[in-house]
C-alpha positions as CSV (number, residue, x, y, z in Angstrom):
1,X,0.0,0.0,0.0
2,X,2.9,2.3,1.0
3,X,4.4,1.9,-2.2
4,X,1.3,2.4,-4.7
5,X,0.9,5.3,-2.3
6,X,4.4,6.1,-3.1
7,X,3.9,5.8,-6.7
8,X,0.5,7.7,-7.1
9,X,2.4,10.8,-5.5
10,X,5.4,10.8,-7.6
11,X,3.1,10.0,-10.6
12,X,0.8,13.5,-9.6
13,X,3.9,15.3,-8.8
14,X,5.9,14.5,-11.7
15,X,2.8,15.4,-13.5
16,X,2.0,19.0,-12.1
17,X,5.4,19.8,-12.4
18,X,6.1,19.0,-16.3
19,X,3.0,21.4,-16.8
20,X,3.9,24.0,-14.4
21,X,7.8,23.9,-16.4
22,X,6.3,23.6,-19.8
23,X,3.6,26.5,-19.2
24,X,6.6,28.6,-18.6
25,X,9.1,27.3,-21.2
26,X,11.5,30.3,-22.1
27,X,13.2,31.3,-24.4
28,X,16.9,29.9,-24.3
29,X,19.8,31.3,-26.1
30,X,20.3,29.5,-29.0
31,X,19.6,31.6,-32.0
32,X,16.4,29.7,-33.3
33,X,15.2,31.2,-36.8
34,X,11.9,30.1,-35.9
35,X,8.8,32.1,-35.3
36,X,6.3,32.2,-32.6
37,X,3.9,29.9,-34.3
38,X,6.7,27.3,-34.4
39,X,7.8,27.4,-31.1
40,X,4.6,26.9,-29.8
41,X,3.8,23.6,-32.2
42,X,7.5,23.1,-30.9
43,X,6.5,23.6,-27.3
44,X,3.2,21.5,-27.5
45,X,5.0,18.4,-29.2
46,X,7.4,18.4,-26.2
47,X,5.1,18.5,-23.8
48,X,3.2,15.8,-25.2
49,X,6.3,13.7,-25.6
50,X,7.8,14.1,-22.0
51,X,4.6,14.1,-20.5
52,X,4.2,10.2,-21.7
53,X,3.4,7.2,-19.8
54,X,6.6,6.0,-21.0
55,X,8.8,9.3,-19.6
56,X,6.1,9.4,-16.1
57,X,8.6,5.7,-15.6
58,X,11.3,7.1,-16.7
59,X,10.7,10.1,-13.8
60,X,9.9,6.7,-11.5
61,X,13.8,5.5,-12.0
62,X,15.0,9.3,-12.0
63,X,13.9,10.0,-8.8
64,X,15.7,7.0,-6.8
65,X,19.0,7.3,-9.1
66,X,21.8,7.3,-6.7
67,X,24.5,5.7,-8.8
68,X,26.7,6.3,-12.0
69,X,25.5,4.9,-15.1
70,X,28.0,2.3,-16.6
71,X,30.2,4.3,-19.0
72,X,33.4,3.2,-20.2
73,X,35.7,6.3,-20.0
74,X,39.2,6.8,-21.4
75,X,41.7,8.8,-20.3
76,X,43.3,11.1,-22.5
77,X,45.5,12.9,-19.3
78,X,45.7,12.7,-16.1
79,X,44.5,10.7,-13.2
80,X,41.4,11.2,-11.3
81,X,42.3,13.0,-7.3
82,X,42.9,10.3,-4.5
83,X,41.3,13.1,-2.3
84,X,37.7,14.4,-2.7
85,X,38.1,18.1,-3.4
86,X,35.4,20.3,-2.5
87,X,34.6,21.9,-6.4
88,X,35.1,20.3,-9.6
89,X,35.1,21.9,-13.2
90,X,33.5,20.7,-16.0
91,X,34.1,21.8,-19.3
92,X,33.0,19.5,-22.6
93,X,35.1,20.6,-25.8
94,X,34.5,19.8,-29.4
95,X,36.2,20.3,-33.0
96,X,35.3,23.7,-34.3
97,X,35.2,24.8,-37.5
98,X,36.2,28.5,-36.6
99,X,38.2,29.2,-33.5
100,X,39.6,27.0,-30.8
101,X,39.2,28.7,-27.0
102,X,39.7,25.6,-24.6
103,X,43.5,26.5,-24.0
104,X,42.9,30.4,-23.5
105,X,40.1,28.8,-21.1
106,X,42.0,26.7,-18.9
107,X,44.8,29.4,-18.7
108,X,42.1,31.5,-17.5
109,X,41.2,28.9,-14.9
110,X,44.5,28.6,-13.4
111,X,46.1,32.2,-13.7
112,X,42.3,33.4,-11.8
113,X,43.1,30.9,-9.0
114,X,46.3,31.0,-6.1
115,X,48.1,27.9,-5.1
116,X,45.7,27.5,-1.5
117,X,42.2,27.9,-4.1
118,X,43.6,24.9,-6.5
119,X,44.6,22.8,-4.1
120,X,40.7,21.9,-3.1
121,X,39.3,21.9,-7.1
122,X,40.2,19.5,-10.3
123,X,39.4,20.8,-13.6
124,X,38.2,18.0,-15.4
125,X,37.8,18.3,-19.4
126,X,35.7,15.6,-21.5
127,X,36.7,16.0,-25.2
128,X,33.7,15.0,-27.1
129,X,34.4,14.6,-30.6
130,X,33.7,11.3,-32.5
131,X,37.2,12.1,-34.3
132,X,39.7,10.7,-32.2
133,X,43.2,11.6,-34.0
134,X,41.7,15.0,-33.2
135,X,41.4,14.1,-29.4
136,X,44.6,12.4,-29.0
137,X,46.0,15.8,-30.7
138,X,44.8,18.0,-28.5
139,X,45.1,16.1,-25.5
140,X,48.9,16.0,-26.3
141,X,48.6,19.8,-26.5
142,X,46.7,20.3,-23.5
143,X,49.1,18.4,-21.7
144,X,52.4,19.7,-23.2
145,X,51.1,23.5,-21.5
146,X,49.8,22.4,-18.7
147,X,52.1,19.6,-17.2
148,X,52.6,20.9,-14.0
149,X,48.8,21.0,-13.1
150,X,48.4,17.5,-14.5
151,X,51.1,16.2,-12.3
152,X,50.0,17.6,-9.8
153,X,46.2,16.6,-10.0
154,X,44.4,19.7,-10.5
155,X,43.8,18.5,-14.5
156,X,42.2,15.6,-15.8
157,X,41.4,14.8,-19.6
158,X,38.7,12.3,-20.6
159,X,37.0,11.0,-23.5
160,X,33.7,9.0,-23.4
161,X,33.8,7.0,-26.8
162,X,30.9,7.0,-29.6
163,X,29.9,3.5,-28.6
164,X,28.1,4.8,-25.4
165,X,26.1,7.2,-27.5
166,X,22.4,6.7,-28.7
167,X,21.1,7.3,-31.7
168,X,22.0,10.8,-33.2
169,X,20.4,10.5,-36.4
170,X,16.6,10.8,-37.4
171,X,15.7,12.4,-34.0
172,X,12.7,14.3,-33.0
173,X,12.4,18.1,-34.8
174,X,11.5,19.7,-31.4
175,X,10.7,23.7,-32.2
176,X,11.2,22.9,-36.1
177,X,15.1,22.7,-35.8
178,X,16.9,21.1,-39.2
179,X,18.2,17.7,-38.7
180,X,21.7,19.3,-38.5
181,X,20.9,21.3,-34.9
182,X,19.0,18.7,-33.5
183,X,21.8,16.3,-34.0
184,X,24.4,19.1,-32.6
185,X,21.7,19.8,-29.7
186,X,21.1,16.0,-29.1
187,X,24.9,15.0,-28.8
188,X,25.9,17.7,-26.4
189,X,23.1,16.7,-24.0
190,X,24.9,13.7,-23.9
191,X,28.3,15.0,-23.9
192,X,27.5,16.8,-20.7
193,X,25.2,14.0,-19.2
194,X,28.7,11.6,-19.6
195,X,31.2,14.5,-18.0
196,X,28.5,14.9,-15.0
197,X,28.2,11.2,-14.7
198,X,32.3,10.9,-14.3
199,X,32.4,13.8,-11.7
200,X,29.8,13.0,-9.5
201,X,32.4,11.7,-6.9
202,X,35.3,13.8,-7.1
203,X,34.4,17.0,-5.1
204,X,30.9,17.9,-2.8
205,X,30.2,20.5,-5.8
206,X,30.3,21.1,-9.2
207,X,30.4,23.5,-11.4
208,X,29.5,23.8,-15.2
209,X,31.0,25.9,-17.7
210,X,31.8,26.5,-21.6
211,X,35.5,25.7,-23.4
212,X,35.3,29.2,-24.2
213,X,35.0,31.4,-21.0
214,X,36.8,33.9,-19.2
215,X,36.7,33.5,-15.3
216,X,37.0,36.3,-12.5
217,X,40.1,36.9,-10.2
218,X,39.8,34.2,-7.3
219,X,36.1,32.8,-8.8
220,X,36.6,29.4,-6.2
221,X,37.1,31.9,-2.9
222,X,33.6,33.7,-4.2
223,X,31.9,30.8,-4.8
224,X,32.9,29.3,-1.3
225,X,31.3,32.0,0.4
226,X,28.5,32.3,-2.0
227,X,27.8,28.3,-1.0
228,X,28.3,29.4,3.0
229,X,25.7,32.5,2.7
230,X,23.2,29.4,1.5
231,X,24.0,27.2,4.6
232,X,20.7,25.6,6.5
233,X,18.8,26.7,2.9
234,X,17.4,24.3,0.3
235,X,18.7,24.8,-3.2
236,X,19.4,23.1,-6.5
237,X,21.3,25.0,-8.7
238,X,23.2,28.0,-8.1
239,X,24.3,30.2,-10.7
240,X,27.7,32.7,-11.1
241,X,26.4,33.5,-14.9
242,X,23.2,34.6,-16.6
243,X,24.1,32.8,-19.7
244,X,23.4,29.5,-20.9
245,X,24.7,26.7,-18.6
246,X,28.1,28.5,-17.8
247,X,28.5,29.3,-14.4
248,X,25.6,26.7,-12.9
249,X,27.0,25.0,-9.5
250,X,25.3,22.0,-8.0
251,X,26.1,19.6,-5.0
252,X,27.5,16.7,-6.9
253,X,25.4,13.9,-5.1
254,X,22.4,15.2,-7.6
255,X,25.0,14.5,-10.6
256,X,24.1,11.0,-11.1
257,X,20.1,12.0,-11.3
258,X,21.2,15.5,-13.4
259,X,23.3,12.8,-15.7
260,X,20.2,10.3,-16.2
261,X,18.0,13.6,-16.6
262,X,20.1,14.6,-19.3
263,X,20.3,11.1,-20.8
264,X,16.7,10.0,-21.0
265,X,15.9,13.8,-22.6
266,X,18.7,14.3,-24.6
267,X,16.5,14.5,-28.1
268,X,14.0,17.3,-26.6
269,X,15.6,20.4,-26.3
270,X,19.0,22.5,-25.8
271,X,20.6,21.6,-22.5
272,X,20.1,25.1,-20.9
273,X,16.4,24.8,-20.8
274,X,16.6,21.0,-19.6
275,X,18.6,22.4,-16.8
276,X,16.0,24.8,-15.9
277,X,13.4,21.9,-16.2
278,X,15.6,19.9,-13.4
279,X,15.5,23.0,-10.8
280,X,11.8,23.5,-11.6
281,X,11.1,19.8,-11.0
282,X,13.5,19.4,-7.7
283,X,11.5,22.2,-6.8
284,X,13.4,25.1,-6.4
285,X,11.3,27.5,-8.0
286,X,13.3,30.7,-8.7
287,X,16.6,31.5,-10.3
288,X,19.1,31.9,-7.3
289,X,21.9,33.7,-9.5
290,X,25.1,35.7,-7.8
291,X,26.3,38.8,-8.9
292,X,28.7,40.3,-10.3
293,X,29.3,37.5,-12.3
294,X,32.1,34.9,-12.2
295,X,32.3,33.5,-15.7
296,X,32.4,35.7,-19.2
297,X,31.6,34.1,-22.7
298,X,34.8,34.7,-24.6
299,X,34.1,32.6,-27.6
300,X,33.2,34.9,-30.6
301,X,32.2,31.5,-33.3
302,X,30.0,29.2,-31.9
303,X,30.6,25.2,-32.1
304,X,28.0,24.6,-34.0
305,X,28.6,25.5,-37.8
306,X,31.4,27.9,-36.8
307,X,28.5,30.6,-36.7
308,X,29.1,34.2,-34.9
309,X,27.9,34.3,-31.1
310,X,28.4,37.4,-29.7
311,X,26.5,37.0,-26.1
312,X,28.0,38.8,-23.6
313,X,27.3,38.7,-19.5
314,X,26.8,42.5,-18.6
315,X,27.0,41.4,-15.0
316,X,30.8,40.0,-15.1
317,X,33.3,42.0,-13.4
318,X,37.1,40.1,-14.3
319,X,38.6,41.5,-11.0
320,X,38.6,40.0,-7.6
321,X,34.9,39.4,-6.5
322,X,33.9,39.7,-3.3
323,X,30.3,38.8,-3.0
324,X,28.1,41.4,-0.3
325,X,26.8,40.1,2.6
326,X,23.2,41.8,2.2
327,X,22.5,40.7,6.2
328,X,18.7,40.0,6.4
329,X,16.3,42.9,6.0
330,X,13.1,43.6,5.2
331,X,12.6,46.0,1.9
332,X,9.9,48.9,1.8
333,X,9.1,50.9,-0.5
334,X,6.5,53.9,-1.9
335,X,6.7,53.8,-5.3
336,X,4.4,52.4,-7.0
337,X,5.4,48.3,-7.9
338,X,5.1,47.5,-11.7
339,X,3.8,43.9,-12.0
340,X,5.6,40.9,-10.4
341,X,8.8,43.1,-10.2
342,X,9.5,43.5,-6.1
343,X,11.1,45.1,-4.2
344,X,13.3,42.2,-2.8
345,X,14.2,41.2,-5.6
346,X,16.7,44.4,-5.5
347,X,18.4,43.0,-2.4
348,X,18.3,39.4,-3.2
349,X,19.9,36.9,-4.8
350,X,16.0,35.8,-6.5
351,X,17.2,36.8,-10.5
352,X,15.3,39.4,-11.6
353,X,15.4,43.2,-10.1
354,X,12.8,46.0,-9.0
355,X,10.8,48.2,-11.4
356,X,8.8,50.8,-10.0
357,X,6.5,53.5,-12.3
358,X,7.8,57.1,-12.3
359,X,8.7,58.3,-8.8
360,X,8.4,61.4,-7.1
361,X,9.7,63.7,-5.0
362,X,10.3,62.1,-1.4
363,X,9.5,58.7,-2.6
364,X,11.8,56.1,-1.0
365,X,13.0,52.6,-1.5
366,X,14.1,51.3,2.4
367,X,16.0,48.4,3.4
368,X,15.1,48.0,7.4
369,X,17.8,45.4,8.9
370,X,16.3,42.9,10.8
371,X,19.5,43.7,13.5
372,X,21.7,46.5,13.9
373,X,25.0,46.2,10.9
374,X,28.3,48.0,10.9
375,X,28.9,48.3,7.1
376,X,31.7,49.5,5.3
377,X,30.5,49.8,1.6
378,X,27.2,50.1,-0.3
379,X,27.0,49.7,-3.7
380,X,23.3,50.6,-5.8
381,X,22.7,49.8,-9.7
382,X,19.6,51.3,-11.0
383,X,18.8,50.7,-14.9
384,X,20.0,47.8,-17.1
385,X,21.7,47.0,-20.5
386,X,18.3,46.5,-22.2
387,X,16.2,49.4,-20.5
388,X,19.3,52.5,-19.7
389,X,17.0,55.3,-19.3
390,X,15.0,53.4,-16.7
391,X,18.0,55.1,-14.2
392,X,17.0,57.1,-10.8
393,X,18.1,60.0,-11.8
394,X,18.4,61.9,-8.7
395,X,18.5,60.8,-5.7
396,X,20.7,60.6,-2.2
397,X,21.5,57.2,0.0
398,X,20.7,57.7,3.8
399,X,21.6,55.5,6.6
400,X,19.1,55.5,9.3
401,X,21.3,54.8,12.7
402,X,17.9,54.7,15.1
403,X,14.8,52.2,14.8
404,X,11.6,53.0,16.7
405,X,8.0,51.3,16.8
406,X,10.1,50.1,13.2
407,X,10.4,53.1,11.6
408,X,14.0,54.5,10.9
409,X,15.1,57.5,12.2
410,X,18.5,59.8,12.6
411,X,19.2,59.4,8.8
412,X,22.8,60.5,7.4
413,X,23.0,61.2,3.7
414,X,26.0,59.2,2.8
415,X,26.1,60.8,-1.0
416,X,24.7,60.6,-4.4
417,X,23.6,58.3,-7.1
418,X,25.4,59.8,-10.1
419,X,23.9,59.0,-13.5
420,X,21.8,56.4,-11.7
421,X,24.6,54.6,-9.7
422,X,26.4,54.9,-6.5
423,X,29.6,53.3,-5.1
424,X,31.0,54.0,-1.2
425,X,33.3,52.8,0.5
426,X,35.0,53.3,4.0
427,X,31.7,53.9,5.5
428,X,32.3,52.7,8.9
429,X,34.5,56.1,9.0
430,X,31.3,58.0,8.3
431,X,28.8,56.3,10.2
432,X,30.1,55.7,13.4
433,X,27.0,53.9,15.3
434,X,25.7,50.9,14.0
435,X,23.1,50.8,10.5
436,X,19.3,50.0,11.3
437,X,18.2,51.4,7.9
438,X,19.5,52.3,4.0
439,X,17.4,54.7,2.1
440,X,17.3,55.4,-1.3
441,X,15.0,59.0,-1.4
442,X,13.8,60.2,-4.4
443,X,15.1,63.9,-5.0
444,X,12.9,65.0,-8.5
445,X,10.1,63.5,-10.1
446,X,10.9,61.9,-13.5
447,X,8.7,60.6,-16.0
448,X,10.5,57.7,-16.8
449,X,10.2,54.7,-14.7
450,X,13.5,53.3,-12.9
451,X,15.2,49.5,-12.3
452,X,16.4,49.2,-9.1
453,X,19.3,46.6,-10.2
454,X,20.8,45.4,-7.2
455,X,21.7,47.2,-3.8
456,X,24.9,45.1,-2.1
457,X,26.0,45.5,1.3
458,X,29.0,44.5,2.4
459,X,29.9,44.5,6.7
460,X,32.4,45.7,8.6
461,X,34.8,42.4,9.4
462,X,35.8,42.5,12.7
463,X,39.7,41.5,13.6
464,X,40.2,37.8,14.9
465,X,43.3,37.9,17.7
């Protein structure tokens, strides 16, 4: 009884959430040349495929995978770490017909990182392609500029051979796709579903990313303390990119489950909105992405055709990152909320921002901390890439230093936003008593609306003797 009981909730769940993911299928960023019509016959023949007595058993299995799937690896360079490291670094790699970024990649990988950060990570590289002289090649390449991190285990170079693929021919035309795409879209589902199936035991987390990215200054220290600020929280997937799958972190005992995801879908769609489909269905509902981001898209052809890809994240920032420690608060605000875009999602790490119709005069956007902070620097964004006028255009930043019946007193205009934007550090030097309160008041009405981006906080750090 227990387990038909079992079953029937699995079966409803699965269920409501395939229509809850599908409902709100996105728009990925592959450069379809389809139009709206298409995608939504595309859309509906998913659905109708995934949400299949056949793929309802295949969810069954999915949900209790704990181990590897059998895959016969080879290795190309390298040995895989005696010791679990904490993060491991997946990049799949393919022949290109225009451009080759892998090696500029890894460099970027190990020049961002200091000798403490890579002793707790393995980069581990899966080349992919069915042409093996081309491999071997660059695996002798690889190796011949980066011998020391080999050696030393902190690089690993694999190949998964063709005989552990499915079928890649005479697939599904999900979203009207040519036979060419689908095929391309197909195999590097289950390029990546073999690479995550190989990693799941080396490290507690893993991280996905392109052979043609760019990576910030100390990117492992930032996401250690980005995975610390989640402690005690339930989450899926956390991302250090808004692009694609670079940048997407998981704990690496949902690998083997991500891997058979990625397995028994493979034909459906791109991997990027498959990944999405995983968070949605381990229910983690919302995009939990860190910013500034850790990973850039470097790679001006794509690997498919050799075509020109010129996405760029507007979020990275190549220096040293130090995420803000945004202590908890509650956010108030009087201008008037546009739609579904609130106010948290300003001070949050929920993707997504505030957007608030044309403020006036005196308006204010508060962040009330639930205890008293010392910080040290505030930085506010207002406007984005796709919508620049939607900038405050003027208004000051207050801290409120006294809290009564929770209403903020004793405010200190700290400055400025200039052109929409303000930076400030050394605060503690200003503000001498502890923060209950940051406001951002309105100074002028304007007609335009305004995007309040992101508002970080970072905290005074007191000295350890």
């Amino acid at each position: 009884m227990r387990c038909f009981l079992k079953r029937t909730v699995i079966l409803s769940a699965c269920s409501l959430c395939l229509l809850f993911v599908f409902k709100n299928l996105h728009e990925g960023n592959e450069d379809f040349n389809t139009n709206e019509e298409e995608k939504r016959l595309g859309r509906e023949i998913a659905l109708n495929q995934l949400y299949s007595i056949r793929n309802v058993h295949n969810f069954l299995e999915l949900w209790n995978a704990s181990s590897v799937m059998n895959v016969s690896y080879q290795y190309l360079a390298g040995i895989p770490p005696l010791k679990k490291k904490y993060l491991t670094i997946g990049l799949s790699s393919v022949k290109r017909q225009r451009g080759n970024y892998l090696q500029e990649t890894l460099k970027s990988i190990f020049k961002q990182s200091t000798n403490e950060e890579l002793k707790d990570m393995v980069v581990v590289v899966h080349l992919a392609d069915f042409d093996v002289e081309w491999n071997s090649r660059t695996a002798q390449e690889i190796s011949s500029k980066f011998v020391h991190y080999i050696i030393s285990g902190h690089l690993l170079i694999i190949h998964a051979p063709e005989k552990n693929y499915p079928p890649l021919t005479g697939l599904k035309r999900n979203f009207n796709d040519p036979p060419n795409r689908v095929t391309f879209r197909s195999k590097q589902n289950i390029d990546y579903a073999f690479l995550l199936n190989f990693c799941a035991s080396l490290s507690d987390y893993y991280i996905m990313i392109e052979d043609d990215v760019y990576c910030a200054k100390s990117f492992f220290t930032a996401i250690k303390k980005a995975v610390a600020s989640r402690e005690g929280s339930y989450w899926v997937t956390l991302e250090f990119s808004k692009l694609g799958y670079i940048g997407k972190l998981y704990h690496s005992r949902e690998l083997p489950r991500l891997a058979q995801f990625l397995f028994l879908f493979y034909q459906e769609m791109p991997c990027d909105w498959l990944l999405t489909h995983f968070r949605n269905l381990l229910t983690q509902k919302e995009v939990i992405r860190f910013r500034p981001s850790l990973f850039q898209h470097n790679g001006y052809y794509s690997s498919f055709q050799g075509t020109a890809n010129k996405l760029k994240d507007d979020d990275f920032e190549g220096d040293s990152v130090d995420f803000p420690d945004n202590p908890p608060a509650d956010i108030h605000t009087s201008i008037t909320v546009f739609e579904q875009y609130a106010p948290h999602k300003a001070y949050s790490n929920v993707d997504g921002y505030f957007w608030g119709k044309s403020p006036h005069v005196n308006n204010h956007f508060t962040v009330m901390f639930i205890k008293p902070v010392n910080i040290s620097h505030i930085n506010i964004r207002t406007g984005t890439q796709e919508r620049p006028n939607d900038i405050l255009h003027s208004g000051k930043v207050e801290i409120g230093t006294k809290m009564t019946n929770k209403m903020c007193g004793d405010y200190i205009s700290i400055g400025d936003l200039a052109r929409g934007q303000f930076d400030q550090s050394g605060i503690e030097h200003l503000i001498k008593s502890p923060a209950e309160c940051i406001r951002i008041l309105v100074t002028n009405d304007q007609k335009e609306w305004v995007i309040i981006k992101s508002i970080n906080v970072w905290t005074k750090k007191e000295n350890i003797a």
